[in-house]
N, C-alpha and C positions, 0 to 999 in steps of 0.2 A: 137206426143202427149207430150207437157208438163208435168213436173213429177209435183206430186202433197207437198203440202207444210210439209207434215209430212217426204214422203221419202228424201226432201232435209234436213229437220234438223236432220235425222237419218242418212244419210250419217258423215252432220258436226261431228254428237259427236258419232259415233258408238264405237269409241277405247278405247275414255276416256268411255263412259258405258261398255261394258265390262269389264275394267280394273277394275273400280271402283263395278260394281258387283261383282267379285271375291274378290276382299277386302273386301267388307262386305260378303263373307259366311264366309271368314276367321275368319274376327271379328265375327262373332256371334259364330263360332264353338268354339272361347277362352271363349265364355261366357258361357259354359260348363265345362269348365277347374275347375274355383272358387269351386264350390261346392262339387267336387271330393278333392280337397286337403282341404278343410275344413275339409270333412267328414275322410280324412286318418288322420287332427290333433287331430280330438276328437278322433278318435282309435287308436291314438297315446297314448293321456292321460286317456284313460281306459286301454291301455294295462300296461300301466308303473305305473298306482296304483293299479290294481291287482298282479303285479309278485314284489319284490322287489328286487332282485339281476336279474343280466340281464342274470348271467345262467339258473337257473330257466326257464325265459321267454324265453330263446328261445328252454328248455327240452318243455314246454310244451305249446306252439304255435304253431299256425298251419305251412307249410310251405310258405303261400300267406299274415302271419303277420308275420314274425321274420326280420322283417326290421324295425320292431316300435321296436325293442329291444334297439337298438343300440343309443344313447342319439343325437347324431346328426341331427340324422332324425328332433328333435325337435326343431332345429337350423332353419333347413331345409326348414321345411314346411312356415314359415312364411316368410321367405326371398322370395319363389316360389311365394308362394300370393302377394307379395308387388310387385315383379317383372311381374307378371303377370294383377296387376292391373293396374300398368305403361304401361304395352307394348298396355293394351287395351285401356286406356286414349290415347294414342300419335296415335296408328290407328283410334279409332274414329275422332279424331282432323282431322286429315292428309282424312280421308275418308269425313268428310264436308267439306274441303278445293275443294277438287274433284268433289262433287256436286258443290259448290256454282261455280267452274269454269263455268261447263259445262251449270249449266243455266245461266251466264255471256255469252257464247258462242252463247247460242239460241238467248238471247236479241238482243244481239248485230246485229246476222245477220236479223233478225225480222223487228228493229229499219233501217236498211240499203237496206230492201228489198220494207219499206215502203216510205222511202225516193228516191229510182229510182222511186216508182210509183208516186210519186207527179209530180216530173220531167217532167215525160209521159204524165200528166192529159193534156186534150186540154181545152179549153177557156170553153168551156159550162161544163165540169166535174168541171172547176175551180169554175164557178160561180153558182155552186148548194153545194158548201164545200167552208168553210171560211178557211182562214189561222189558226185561233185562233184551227179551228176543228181538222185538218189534225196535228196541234201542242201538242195539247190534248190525240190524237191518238198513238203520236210519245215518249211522255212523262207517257204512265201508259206502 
C-alpha cells in the first residue's frame, strides 16, 4: 500500500514540529513571567511608601515580603522585565523563523512530487491538462 500524502509530509517535518512545539510552550509559559514581576514592582512601591526606614519594613512585613525591603529589589525588577521582554521578542522571532522553514519544507516537496507526476502523465493525461494548467498548479 502506498502511504498516504499527509503521513509523507509528517515524516519530512516531524522533528522540526516537535522542536518547534516545545518552543512555543516555552514561549508562551514566559508570557506568564511579565505580569508576576509587574505585580511584585507595584508591591514593591506600596511596600516602600508605606514603611519608611527599611528597619521598620522588614519589623513589620510579612516573611514572603521582606525582600521588597531591600532598595535593589527596585533596580531589579525592571532590568528582569526588560530582560524578559527581550528573551521573548528573539524566541518568538527564532520560533517563526522555524515555522516559516517547515512550511518552506512541505512546499517544496509538494512543488517536487507534482513535477514527477507531470513526468508520468501519458499522451492522453497530457492532452486533457494544458501546460499553462499543470504550471498554475505548480506556482500557488
Amino acid at each position: 500500500a502506498k502511504p498516504s500524502l499527509a503521513w509523507v509530509v509528517w515524516l519530512l517535518i516531524r522533528k522540526e514540529f516537535m522542536f518547534t512545539a516545545l518552543f512555543w510552550v516555552f514561549v508562551s509559559n514566559l508570557l506568564y513571567a511579565g505580569p508576576l514581576i509587574l505585580h511584585q514592582l507595584i508591591r514593591f512601591i506600596e511596600v516602600q511608601q508605606e514603611y519608611s526606614s527599611r528597619e521598620r519594613c522588614e519589623g513589620q512585613t510579612t516573611p514572603a515580603d521582606r525582600h521588597l525591603c531591600t532598595e535593589w529589589v527596585g533596580y531589579l525588577m525592571p532590568a528582569a522585565f526588560f530582560l524578559l521582554l527581550l528573551v521573548q521578542a528573539v524566541l518568538a522571532a527564532n520560533m517563526i523563523v522555524l515555522s516559516l522553514s517547515m512550511m518552506l519544507q512541505v512546499r517544496v516537496a509538494l512543488v517536487v512530487a507534482i513535477y514527477k507526476k507531470t513526468f508520468r502523465l501519458s499522451a492522453i493525461g497530457l492532452s486533457t491538462s494544458s501546460a499553462g494548467q499543470l504550471n498554475t498548479l505548480m506556482s500557488n
